[in-house]
C-alpha positions in Angstrom: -194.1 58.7 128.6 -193.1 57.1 125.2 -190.1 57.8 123.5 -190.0 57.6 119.6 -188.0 60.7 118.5 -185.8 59.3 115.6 -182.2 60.3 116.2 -178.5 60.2 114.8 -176.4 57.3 116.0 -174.2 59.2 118.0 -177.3 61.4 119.5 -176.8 61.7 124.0 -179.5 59.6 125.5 -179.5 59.9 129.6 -178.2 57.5 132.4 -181.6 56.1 133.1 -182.0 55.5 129.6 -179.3 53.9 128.6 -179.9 51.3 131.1 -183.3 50.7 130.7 -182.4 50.3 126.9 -179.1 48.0 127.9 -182.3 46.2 129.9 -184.8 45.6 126.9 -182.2 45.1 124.4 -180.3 42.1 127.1 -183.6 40.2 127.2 -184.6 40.4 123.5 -181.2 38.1 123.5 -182.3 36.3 126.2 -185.1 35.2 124.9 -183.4 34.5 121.1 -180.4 32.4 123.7 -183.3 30.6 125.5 -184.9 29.2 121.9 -181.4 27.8 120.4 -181.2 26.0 123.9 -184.1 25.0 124.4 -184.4 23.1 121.4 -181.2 21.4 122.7 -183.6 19.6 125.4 -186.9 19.4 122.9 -184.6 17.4 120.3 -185.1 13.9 121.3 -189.1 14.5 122.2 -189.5 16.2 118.9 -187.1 13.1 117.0 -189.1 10.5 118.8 -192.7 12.3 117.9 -191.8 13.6 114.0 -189.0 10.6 113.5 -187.2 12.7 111.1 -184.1 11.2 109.2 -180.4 12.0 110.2 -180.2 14.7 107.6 -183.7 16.5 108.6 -182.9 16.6 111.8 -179.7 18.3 111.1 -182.1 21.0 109.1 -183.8 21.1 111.6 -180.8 22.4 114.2 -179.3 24.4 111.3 -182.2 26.2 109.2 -182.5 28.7 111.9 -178.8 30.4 112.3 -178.7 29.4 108.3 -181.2 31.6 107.6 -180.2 34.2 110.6 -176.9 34.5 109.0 -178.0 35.0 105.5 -180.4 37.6 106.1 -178.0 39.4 109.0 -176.2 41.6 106.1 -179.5 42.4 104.7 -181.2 43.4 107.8 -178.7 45.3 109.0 -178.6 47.8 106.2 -182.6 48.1 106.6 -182.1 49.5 110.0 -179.8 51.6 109.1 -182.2 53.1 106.9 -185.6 52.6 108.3 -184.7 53.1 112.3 -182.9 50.5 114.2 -185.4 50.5 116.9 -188.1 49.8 114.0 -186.6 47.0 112.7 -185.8 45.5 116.3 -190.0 45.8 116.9 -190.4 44.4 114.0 -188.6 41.3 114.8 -189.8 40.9 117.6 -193.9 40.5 115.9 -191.8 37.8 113.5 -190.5 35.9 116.3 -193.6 35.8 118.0 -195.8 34.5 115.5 -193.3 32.1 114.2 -193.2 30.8 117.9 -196.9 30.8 118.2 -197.1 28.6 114.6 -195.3 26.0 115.6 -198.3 24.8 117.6 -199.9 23.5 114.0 -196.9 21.8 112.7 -196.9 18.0 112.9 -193.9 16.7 110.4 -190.3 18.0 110.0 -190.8 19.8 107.3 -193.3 22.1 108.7 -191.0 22.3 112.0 -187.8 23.3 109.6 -190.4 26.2 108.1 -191.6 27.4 111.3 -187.6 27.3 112.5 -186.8 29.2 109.2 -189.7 32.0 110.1 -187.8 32.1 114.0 -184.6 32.9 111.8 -186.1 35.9 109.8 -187.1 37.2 113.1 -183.6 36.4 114.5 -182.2 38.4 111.9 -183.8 41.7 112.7 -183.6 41.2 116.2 -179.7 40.5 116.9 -177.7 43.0 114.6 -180.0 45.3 115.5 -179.4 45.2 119.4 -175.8 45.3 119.5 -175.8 48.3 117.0 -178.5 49.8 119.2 -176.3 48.9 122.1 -172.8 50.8 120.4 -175.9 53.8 119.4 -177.0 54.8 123.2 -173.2 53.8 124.9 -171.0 56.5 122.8 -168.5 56.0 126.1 -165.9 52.9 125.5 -165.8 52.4 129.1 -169.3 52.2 129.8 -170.0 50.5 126.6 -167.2 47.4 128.0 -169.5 47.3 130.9 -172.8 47.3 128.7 -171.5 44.2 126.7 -170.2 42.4 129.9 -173.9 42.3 131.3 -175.5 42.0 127.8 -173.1 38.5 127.0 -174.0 37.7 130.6 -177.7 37.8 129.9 -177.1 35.7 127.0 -175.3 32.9 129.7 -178.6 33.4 132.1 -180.4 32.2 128.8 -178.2 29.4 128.4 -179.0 28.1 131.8 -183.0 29.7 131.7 -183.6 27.9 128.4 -182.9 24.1 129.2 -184.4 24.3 132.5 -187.9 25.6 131.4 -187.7 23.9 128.3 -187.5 20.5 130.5 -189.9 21.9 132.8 -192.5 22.4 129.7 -192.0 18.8 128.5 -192.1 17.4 131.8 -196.1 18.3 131.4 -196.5 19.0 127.7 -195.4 18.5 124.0 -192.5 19.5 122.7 -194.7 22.4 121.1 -194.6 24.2 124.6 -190.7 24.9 124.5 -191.5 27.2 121.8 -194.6 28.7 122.9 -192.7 29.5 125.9 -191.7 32.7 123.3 -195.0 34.2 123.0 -195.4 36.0 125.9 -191.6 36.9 126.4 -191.8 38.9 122.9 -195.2 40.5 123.4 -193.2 42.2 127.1 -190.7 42.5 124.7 -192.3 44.9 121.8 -194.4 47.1 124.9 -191.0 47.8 126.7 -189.2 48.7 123.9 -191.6 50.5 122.3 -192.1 52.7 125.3 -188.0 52.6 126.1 -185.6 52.8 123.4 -184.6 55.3 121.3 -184.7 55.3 117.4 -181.4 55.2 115.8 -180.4 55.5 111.6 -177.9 56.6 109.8 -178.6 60.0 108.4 -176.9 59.0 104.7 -177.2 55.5 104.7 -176.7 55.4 100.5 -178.9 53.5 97.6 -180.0 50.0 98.9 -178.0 47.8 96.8 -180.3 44.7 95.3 -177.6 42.8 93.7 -175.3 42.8 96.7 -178.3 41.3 99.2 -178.7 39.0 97.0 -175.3 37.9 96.5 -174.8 37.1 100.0 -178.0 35.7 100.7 -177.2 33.2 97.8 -173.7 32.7 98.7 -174.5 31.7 102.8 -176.7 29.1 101.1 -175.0 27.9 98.9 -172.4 27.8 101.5 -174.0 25.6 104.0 -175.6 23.5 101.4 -172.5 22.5 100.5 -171.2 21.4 104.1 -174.7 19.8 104.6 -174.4 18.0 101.1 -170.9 16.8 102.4 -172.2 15.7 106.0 -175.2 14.0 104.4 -172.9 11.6 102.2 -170.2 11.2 104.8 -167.9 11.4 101.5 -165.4 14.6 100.2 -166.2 13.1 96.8 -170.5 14.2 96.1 -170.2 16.4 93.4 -172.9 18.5 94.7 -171.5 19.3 97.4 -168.1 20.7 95.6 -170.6 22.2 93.0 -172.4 24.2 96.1 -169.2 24.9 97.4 -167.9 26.7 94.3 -170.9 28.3 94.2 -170.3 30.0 97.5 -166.8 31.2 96.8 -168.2 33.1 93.4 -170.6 34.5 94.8 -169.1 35.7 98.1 -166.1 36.8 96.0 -167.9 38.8 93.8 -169.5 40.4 96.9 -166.6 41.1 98.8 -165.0 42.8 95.4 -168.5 44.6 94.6 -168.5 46.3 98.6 -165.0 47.5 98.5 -165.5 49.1 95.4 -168.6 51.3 96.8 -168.1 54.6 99.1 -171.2 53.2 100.7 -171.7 49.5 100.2 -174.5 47.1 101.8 -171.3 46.2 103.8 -168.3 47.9 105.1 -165.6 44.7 104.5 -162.9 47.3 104.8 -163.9 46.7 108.8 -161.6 44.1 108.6 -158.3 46.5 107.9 -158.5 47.3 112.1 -156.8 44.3 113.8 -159.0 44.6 116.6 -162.5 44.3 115.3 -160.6 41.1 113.3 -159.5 39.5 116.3 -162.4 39.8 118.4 -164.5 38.4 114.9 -162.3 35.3 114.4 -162.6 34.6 118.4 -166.6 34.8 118.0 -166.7 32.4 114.6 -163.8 30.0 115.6 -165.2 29.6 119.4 -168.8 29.1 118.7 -167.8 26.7 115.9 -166.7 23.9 118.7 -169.1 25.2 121.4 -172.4 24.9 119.6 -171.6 21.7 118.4 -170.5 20.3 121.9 -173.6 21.7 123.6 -175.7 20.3 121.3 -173.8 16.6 121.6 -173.8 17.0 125.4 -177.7 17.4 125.3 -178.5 14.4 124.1 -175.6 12.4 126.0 -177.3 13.6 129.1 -180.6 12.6 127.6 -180.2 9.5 125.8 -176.9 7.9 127.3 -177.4 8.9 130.8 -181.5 8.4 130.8 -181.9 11.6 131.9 -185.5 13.3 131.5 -185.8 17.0 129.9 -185.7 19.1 132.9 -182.9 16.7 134.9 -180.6 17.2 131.4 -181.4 21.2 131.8 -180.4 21.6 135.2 -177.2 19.1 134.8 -176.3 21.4 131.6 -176.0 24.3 134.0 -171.9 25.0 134.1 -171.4 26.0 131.0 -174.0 28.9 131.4 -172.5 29.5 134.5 -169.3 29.9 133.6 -170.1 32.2 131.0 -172.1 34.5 133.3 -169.2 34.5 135.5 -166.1 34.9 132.9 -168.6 37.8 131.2 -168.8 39.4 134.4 -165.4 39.2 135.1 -163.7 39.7 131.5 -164.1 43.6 131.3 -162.7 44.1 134.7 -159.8 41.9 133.9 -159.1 43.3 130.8 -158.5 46.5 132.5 -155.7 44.6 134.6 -154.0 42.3 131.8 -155.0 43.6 128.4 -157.9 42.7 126.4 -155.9 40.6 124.2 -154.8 38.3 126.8 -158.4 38.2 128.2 -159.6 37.2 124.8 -156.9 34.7 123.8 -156.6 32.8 127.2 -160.5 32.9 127.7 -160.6 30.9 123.8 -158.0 28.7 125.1 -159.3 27.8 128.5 -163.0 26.8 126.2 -160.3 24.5 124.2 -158.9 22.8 127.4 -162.7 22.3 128.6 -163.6 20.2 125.2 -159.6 18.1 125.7 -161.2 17.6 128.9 -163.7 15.1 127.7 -161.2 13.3 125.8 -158.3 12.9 128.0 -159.6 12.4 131.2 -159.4 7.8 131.0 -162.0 5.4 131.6 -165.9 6.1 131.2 -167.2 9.2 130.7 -168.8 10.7 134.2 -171.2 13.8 134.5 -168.4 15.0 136.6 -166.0 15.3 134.0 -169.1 16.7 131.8 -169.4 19.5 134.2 -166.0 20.5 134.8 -165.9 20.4 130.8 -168.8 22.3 131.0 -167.7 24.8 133.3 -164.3 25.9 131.3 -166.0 26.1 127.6 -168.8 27.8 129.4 -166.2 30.4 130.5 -164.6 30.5 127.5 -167.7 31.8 126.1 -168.2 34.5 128.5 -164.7 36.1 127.5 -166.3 36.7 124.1 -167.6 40.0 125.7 -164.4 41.5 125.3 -164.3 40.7 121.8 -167.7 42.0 121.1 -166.2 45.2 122.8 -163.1 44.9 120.6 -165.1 45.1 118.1 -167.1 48.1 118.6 -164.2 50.2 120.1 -162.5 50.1 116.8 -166.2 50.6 114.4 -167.3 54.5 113.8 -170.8 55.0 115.1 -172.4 55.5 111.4 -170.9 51.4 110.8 -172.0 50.1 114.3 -174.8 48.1 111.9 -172.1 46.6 109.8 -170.2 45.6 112.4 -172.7 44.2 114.0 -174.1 42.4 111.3 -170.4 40.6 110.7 -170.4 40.2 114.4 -173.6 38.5 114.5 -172.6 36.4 111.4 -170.0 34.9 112.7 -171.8 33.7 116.0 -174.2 32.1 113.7 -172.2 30.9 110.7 -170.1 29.4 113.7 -172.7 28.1 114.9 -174.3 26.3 111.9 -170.7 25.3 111.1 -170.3 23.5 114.4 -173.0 21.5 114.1 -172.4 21.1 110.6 -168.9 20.0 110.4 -168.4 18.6 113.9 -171.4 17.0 113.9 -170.8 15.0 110.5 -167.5 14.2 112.5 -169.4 12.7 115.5 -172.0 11.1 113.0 -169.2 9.0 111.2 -167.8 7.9 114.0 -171.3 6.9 115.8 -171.6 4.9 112.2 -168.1 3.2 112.6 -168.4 2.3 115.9 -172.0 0.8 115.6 -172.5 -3.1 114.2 -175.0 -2.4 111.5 -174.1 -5.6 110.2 -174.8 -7.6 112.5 -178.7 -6.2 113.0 -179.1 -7.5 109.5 -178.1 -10.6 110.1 -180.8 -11.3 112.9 -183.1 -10.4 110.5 -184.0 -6.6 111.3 -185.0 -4.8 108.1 -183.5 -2.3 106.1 -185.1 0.7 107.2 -184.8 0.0 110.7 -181.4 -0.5 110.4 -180.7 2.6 108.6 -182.9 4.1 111.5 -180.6 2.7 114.1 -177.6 4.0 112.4 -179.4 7.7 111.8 -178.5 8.9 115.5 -179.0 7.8 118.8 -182.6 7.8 119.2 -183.2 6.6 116.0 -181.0 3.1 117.6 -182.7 3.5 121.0 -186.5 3.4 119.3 -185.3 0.1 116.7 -184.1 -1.6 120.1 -187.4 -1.0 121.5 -189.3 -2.2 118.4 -187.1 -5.3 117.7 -186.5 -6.0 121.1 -182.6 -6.4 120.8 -181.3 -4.4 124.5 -177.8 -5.2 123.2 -178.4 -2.7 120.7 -179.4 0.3 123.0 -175.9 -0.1 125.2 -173.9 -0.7 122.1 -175.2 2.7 121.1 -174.8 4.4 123.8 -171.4 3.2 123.5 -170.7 4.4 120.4 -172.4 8.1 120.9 -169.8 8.4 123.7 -167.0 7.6 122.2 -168.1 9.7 118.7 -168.4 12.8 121.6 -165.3 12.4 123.1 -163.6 12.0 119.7 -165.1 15.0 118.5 -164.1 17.1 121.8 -160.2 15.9 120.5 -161.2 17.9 117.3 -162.9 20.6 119.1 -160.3 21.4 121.6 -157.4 21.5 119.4 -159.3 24.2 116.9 -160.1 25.9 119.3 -156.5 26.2 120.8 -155.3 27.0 117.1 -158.3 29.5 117.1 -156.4 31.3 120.5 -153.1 31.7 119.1 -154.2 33.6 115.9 -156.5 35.7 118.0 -153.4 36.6 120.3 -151.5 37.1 117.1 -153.6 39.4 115.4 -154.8 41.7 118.5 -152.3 44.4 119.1 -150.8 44.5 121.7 -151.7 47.3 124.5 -155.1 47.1 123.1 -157.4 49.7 125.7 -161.2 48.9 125.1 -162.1 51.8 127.2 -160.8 54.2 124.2 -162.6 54.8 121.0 -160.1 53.9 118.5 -159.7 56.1 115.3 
């Protein structure tokens, strides 16, 4: 039996359904989870085959969540008029084929195109299964437990991702970590199809044109700007400040043009409810120092500690871990303590994992790593209650809005991490390193500027010019840029706890639809 009817977001679906759809929409983000990771592992295979520079390589991270996030406003309001569960099938045909492409690209730039096609498909895909998920769970209660197993799916995805990604290149290119997507979106599209519900809003109001593209230009110009920045390792490129002030008029004149609509292309008037602001701050501010950390502890497994692929996906295993268990656990502590407390201590205890890194003295060890690990990993799992937060306080008809900001901010924090905090940790692998003395043993230019790229850029020039010294004082200097960077990380993020305990109210009950 297929079900298609198109219904109103707050139309009964039954128990069986309901799960089933909590079952289809969890693994459409586990497979979207298991393609950010994987590339974690793939980086230094795909580095070492398309040898891109310090700055493509950074597209290369970033174009997917850039474009995810400037398209999530946009795709949002489409399912909200065209059928939720229509966009969501249609994301998952653009994912697939984006996936399957990759197999032909052999330079970075076609790599950052292909990444960009995975982020249109990202686009339709994640707003569109967390409002599905607030369309079919009308009861707060249930809806708490929904998003507990749905953020928990994304942990499995965490810790699925770098393991088969490692287990692909352990036989193949770097190709096959995206292949891997394929099938898992062809089960996808038949079991949704034949499972979920359609979902619109029956008066959506007139798509507004000048609005999309007012926040499509403004995320750009946004992240540019940071890139720009990151790129020159200077506050004083004029392009950057240019791009910047770019961003601000245009997301200003956005902002302003939405909240003087009845029905804009999004509700920013969201933010008036101090619970959906909370649990959106906690998502932004704690993905800004997690994405940037998993991304740094990747290739410190990889290229400091020598391990291959599939060893660094097993040994990156706590943090998803702990985020299965704290996503688990969240809603049922909540229930005992307050959500706010949950929220604010679970952003905290992320912070104390990242101060980890940089407190415990002497050498680095993988058991420090994994303890670190473990506690940001758990941190990460308490987000549930903020994506519950959020929802509680959204009326059905704005469940797409909300989650479009919801999704935005995962993303923008993510590009921001690895924006911001890794520029940070790229300076400081640059002041640690002695370019200098590379071209005095004669070493040319570009291999020096090479070396001082990244990490594998050094490890490939000490190969080539035969100069071992250079490879350890590397590794060196990626260390100590990583635990430097965890400083900055952990203290944001502790900042990032207190203003989320602040702005909750107090008494909050998730398990209430508040009005």
């Amino acid at each position: 039996m297929t079900f298609t009817e198109s219904t109103d977001v707050a139309a009964p679906v039954s128990v069986v359904r309901r799960w089933a759809s909590l079952a289809v929409l969890s693994a459409s983000l586990l497979v979207v989870t298991m393609d950010l990771t994987v590339l974690n592992v793939a980086l230094p295979d795909l580095a070492a085959d398309l040898r891109p520079t310090a700055n493509e390589q950074l597209w290369i991270v970033d174009i997917y969540s850039l474009v995810l996030a400037g398209l999530l406003i946009s795709m949002s309001g489409l399912a909200d008029r065209w059928g939720r569960k229509a966009v969501l099938l249609g994301g998952f045909v653009v994912f697939g084929a984006a996936s399957a492409v990759v197999l032909l690209v052999d330079s970075s730039a076609e790599l950052i195109a292909a990444r960009a096609a995975l982020g249109v498909g990202g686009a339709m895909i994640m707003p569109t299964t967390l409002s599905l998920l607030r369309s079919v769970f009308t009861d707060p209660a249930e809806r708490a437990t929904a998003l507990g197993v749905w953020a928990g799916v994304s942990s499995i995805g965490a810790a699925v991702g770098p393991i088969v990604g490692g287990a692909l290149l352990e036989h193949f290119s770097w190709h096959a970590a995206f292949l891997v997507n394929v099938p898992l979106m062809v089960v996808a599209l038949v079991a949704g199809w034949l499972i979920l519900p359609e979902a619109r809003v029956p008066n959506p109001g007139r798509w507004d044109f000048v609005a999309t593209v007012l926040s499509v230009g403004g995320m750009v110009a946004l992240i540019w700007g940071i890139k720009h920045f990151a790129k020159e390792t200077s506050l004083l490129a004029p392009a950057g400040w240019a791009a910047l002030l770019a961003a601000v008029v245009l997301l200003t004149v956005f902002v302003r043009r939405c909240l003087r609509q009845d029905e804009p292309l999004l509700d920013v008037r969201l933010f008036t409810r101090r619970p959906f602001t909370a649990g959106v701050v906690a998502a932004l501010g704690a993905m800004l120092a997690i994405a940037a950390l998993l991304l740094l502890l990747a290739q410190w497994l990889q290229l400091v500690q020598g391990q291959s692929p599939l060893q660094s996906g097993v040994h990156l295993l706590p943090i998803a871990g702990g985020g299965l268990v704290a996503s688990v656990a969240a809603p049922v502590l909540a229930r005992w303590i307050g959500a706010r407390t949950v929220l604010a201590v679970g952003v905290a205890i992320a912070g104390v994992g990242c101060l980890l890194i940089y407190l415990v003295p002497g050498e680095l060890t993988y058991t420090t790593a994994a303890i670190a690990m473990a506690l940001t990993g758990a941190g990460a799992g308490s987000l549930a209650i903020g994506s519950a937060m959020i929802m509680a306080g959204t009326p059905p008809e704005k469940a797409g809005n909300a989650a479009a900001i919801e999704e935005t901010a995962y993303d923008l924090g993510n590009v921001l991490g690895v924006a911001l905090l890794g520029s940070i940790a790229a300076v400081i692998y640059r002041n640690h390193l002695d370019v200098g003395a590379l071209a005095e043993q004669g070493v040319p230019a570009e291999l020096v500027t090479a070396a001082e790229d990244s990490l594998g850029g050094a490890a490939a020039v000490a190969t080539q010019a035969q100069l071992p010294e250079l490879a350890a004082q590397a590794r060196v200097a990626f260390t100590d840029a990583l635990a430097d960077t965890s400083l900055v990380a952990g203290v944001f993020m502790l900042v990032v706890s207190v203003v989320v305990f602040a702005t909750a109210p107090k008494g909050l009950d998730i398990t209430k639809q508040e009005h």
